[in-house]
C-alpha positions as CSV (number, residue, x, y, z in Angstrom):
1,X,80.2,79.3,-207.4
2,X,83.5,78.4,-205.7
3,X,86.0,76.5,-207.5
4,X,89.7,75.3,-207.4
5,X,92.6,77.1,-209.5
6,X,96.1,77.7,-210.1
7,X,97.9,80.9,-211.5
8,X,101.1,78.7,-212.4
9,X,102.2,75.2,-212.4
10,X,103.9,74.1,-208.8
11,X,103.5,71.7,-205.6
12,X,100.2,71.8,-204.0
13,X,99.9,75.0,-202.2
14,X,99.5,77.0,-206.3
15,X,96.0,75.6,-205.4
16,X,93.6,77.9,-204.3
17,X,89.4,78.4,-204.0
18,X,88.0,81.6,-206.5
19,X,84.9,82.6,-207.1
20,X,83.5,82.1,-210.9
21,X,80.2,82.7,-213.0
22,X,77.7,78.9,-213.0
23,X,78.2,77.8,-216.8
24,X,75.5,77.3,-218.7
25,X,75.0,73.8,-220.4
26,X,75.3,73.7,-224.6
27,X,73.7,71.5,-226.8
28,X,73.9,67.2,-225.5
29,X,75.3,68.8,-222.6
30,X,74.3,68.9,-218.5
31,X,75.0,70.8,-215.2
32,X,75.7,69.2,-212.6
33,X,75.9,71.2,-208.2
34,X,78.8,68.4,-207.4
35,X,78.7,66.9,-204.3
36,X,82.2,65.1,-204.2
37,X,85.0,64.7,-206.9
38,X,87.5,62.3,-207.5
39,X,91.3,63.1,-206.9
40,X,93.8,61.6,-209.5
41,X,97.1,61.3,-211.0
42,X,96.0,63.7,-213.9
43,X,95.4,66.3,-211.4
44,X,98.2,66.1,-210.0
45,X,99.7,66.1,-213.4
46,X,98.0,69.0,-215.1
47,X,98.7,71.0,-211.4
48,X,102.3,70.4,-212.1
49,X,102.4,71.6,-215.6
50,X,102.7,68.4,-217.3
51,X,99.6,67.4,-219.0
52,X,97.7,70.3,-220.0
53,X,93.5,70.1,-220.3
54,X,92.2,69.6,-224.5
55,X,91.4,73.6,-226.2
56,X,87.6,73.2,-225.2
57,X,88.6,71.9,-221.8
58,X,87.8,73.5,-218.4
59,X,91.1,74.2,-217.1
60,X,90.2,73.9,-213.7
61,X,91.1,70.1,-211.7
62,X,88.8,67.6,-211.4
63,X,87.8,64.3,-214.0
64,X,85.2,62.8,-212.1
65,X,82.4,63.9,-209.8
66,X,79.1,62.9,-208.7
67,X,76.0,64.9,-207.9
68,X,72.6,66.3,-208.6
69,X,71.8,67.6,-212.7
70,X,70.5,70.9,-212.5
71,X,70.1,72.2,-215.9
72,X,69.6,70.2,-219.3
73,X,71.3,71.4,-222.4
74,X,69.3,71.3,-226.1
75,X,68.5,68.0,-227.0
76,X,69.3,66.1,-223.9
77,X,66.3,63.3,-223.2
78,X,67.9,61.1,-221.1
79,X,68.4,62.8,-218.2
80,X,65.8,65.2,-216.0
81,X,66.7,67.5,-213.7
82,X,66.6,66.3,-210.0
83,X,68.4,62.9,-210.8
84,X,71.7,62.0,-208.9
85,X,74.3,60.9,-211.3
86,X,78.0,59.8,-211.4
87,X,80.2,61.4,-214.7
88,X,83.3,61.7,-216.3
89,X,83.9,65.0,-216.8
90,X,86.2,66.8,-219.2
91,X,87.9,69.6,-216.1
92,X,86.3,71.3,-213.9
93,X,85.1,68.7,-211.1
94,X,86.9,70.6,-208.7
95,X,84.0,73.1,-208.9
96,X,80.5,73.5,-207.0
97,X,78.8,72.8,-210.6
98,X,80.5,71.6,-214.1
99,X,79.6,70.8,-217.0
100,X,80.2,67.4,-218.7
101,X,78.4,65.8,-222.0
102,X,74.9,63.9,-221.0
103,X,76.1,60.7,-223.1
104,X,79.3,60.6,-220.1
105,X,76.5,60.4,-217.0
106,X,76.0,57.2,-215.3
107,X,73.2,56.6,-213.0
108,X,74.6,56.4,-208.9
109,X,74.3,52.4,-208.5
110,X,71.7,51.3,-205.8
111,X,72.7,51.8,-202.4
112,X,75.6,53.9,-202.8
113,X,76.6,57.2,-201.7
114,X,77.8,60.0,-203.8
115,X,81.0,60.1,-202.0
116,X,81.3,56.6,-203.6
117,X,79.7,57.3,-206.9
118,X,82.6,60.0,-207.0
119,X,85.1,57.7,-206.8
120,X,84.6,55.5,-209.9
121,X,83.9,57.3,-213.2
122,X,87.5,58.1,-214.4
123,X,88.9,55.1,-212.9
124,X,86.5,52.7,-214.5
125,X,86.2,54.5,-217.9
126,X,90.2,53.8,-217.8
127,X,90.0,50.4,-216.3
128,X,87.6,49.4,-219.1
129,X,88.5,50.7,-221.8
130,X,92.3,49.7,-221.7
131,X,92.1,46.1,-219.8
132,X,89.3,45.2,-221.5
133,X,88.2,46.9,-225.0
134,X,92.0,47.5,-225.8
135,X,93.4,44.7,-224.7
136,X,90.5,42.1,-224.6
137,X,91.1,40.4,-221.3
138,X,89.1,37.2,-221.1
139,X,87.3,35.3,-218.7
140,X,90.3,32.8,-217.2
141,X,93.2,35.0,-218.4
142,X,95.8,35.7,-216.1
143,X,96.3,39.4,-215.8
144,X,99.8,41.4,-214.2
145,X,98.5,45.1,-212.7
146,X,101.7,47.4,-211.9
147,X,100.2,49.6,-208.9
148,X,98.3,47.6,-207.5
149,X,97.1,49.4,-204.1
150,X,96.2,53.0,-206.2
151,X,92.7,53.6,-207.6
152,X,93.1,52.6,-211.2
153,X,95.4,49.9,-209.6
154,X,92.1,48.6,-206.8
155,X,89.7,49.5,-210.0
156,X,91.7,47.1,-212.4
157,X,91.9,44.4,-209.6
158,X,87.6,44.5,-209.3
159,X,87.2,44.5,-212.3
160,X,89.2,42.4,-213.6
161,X,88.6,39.5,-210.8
162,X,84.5,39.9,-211.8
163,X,85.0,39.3,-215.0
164,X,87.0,35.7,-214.5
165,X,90.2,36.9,-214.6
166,X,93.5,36.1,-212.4
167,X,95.0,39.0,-210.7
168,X,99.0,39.7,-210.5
169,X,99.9,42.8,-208.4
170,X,103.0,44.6,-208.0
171,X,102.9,47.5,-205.3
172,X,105.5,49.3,-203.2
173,X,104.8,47.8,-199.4
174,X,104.1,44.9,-197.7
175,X,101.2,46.4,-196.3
176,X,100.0,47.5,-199.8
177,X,100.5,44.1,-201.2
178,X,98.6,42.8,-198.3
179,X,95.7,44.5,-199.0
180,X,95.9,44.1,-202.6
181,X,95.3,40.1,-201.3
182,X,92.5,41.4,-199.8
183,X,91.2,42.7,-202.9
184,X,91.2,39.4,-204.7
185,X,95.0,39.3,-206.0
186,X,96.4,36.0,-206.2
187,X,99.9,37.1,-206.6
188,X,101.0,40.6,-205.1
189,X,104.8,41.3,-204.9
190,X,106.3,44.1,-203.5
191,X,108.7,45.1,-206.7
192,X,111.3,47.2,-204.3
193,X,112.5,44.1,-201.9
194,X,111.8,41.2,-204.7
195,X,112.0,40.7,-209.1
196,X,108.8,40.8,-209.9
197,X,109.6,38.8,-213.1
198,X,110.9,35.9,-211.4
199,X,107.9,35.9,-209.2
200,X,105.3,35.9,-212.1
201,X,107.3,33.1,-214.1
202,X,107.6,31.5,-210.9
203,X,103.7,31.6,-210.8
204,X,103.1,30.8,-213.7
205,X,105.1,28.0,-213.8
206,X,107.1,29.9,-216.4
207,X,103.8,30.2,-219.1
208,X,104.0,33.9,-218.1
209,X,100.8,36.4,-217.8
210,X,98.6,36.9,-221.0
211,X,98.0,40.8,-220.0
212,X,99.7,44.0,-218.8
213,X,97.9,47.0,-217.5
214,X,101.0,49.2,-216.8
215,X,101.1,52.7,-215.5
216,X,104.9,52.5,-215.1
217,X,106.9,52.3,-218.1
218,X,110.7,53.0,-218.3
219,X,112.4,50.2,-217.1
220,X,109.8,47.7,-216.6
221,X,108.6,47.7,-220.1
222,X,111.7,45.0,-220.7
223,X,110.5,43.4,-217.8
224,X,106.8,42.9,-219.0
225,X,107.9,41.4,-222.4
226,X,109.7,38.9,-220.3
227,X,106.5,38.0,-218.5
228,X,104.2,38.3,-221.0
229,X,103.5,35.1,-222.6
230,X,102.8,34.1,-226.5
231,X,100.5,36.4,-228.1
232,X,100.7,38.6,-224.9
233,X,98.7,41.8,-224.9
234,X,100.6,45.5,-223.1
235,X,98.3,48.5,-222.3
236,X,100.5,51.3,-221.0
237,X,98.1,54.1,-219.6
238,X,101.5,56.1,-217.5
239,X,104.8,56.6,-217.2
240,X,105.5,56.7,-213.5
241,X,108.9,55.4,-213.9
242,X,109.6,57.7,-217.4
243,X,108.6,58.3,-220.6
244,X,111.8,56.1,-222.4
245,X,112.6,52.6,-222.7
246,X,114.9,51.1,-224.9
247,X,112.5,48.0,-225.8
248,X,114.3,44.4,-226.8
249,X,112.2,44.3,-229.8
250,X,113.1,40.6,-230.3
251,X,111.3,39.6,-227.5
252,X,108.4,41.3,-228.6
253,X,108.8,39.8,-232.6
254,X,109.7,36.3,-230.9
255,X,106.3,36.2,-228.4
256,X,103.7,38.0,-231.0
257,X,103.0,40.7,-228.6
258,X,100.8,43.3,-229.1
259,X,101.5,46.9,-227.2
260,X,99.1,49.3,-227.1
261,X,98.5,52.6,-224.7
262,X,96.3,55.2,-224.6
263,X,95.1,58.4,-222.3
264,X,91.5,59.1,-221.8
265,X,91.0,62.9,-221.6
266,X,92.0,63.6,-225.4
267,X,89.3,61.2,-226.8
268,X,86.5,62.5,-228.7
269,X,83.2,62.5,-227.0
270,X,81.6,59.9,-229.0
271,X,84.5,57.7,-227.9
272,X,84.1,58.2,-224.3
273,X,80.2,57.5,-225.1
274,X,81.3,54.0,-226.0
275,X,83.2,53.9,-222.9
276,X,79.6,55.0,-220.9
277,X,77.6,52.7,-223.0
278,X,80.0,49.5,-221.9
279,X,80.0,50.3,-218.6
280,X,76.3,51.0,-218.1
281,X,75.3,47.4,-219.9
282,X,77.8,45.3,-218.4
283,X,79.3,47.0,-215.2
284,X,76.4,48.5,-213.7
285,X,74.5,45.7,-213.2
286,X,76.9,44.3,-210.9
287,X,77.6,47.7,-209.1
288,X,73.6,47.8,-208.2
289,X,73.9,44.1,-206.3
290,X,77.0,45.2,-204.4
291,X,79.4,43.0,-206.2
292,X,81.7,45.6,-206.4
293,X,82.3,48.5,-204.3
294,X,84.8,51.6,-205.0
295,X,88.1,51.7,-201.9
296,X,87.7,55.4,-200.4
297,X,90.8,55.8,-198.7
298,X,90.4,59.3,-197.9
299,X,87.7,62.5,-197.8
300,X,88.6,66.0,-198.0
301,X,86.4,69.4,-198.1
302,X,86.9,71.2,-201.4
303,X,89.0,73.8,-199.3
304,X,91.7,70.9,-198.4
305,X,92.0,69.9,-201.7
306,X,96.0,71.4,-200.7
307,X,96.5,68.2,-197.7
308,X,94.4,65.7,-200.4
309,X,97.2,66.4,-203.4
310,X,99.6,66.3,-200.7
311,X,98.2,62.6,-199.5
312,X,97.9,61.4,-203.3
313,X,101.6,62.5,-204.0
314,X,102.9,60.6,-201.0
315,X,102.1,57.6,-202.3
316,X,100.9,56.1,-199.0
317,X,97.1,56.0,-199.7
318,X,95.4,52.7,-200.9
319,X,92.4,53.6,-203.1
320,X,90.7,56.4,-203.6
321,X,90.7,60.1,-202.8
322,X,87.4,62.3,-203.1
323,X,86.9,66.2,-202.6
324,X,83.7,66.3,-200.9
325,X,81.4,69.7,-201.3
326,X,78.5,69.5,-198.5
């Protein structure tokens, strides 16, 4: 098979296709002959030399694809061969087959493509497992998003507005803070021309938000404690604007605010089976009657994955990127 690697960490062009032997699945486990994967800011990450894959991780790109499964592992019952599937995968999406655990498989939802189907499984395992089992967003809740226009960002915003919350958006662009309107946020402010803080109080009619999905630490992690109400909940899931902060930790004491974080690809597989099982009970169903539909911004053939890093680094995409292999 042909699959995406790197020698050593660098900008986009490390990135190169190599031939490689077809795995063979182990026990609870499934192959799956990809037919798109999802780009993402782990990639990118990992491709860099900053967040390096688990010990029993593929180290080739890739935490998402969808396609056909093509060999069961011992034990597996839940699956057959044949059936088209959507899965988080631990590395190695950027690949004509991988290998991902059977419990991490999600069934394509009606009507959709597999380009589509791609584009959701690390972005939703994220989405729900940090907006909504970490930090319990609730149906009329008023929830801030920091990147709003990226695919965790569009992701949250879905999610979030099916489920009775109100959306709050920060992006970079008028244009990107447009569309994020278009997405269902009530409130989208583009943080480099105006104080997002002052806007949210301002919205809020100075109650502040009762949740924070933020992927950009440093400096805004003051800011959110000023925005977050009373019993305010944090999930920080990246560190786009660094890893430090020097917190006012009265603020936090003062308002009862609880700040959590995690990262997905570390946790254990019966975690991420939780993760699945959420999503397949109460996400699914309203994926199969078109409720909510996944923002491709962008394909690219497996052998452009170069120009699609290239594209997610820029900045200047809204939604998702997919690897397609046809």
């Amino acid at each position: 098979m042909k699959q995406v690697i790197f020698d050593n960490p660098g900008q986009p062009e490390v990135l190169y296709l190599a031939d490689a032997k077809i795995p063979t699945p182990g026990p609870g486990q499934v192959l799956i002959k990809v037919a798109a994967a999802g780009v993402n800011g782990p990639d990118l990450a990992q491709r860099k030399g900053n967040y390096p894959p688990p010990a029993d991780a593929s180290p080739v790109l890739g935490l998402e694809v969808a396609g056909e499964i093509v060999a069961l592992g011992q034990g597996v019952d839940q699956w057959q061969n044949g059936q088209d599937v959507c899965a988080l995968v631990p590395g190695g999406g950027y690949s004509e087959y991988v290998l991902t655990w059977a419990s991490h498989c999600l069934p394509v939802p009606k009507d959709w493509s597999l380009e589509e189907a791609a584009a959701i499984p690390e972005t939703f395992f994220t989405v729900w497992s940090n907006l909504f089992m970490r930090a319990g967003l609730r149906f009329g809740e008023t929830v801030l998003i920091h990147g709003g226009s990226g695919g965790i960002g569009s992701s949250a915003i879905a999610l979030a507005k099916a489920f009775g919350a109100r959306v709050l958006v920060t992006s970079s662009s008028p244009e990107k803070c447009a569309w994020c309107r278009q997405l269902g946020a009530e409130l989208a402010v583009d943080y480099r021309q105006q104080d997002f803080v002052e806007a949210v109080m301002d919205w809020t009619q100075g109650k502040g938000v009762e949740v924070v999905l933020d992927m950009a630490g440093g400096d805004f992690v003051n800011k959110n404690l000023k925005l977050l109400a009373c019993d305010g909940r944090m999930v920080s899931i990246a560190m786009q604007r660094g890893a430090k902060a020097e917190v006012d930790l009265f603020r936090l004491i003062a308002k009862r605010i609880v700040w959590t974080g995690s990262t997905l690809r570390p946790q254990s597989v019966a975690a991420k089976a939780a993760i699945a099982a959420e999503l397949k009970a109460k996400v699914w169903p309203l994926l199969d009657k078109g409720m909510l539909k996944p923002h491709l911004f962008a394909r690219f053939p497996l052998e452009e994955c170069i120009a699609a890093h290239h594209l997610l680094e820029s900045g200047s995409h809204s939604g998702k990127v997919v690897l397609t292999l046809k």
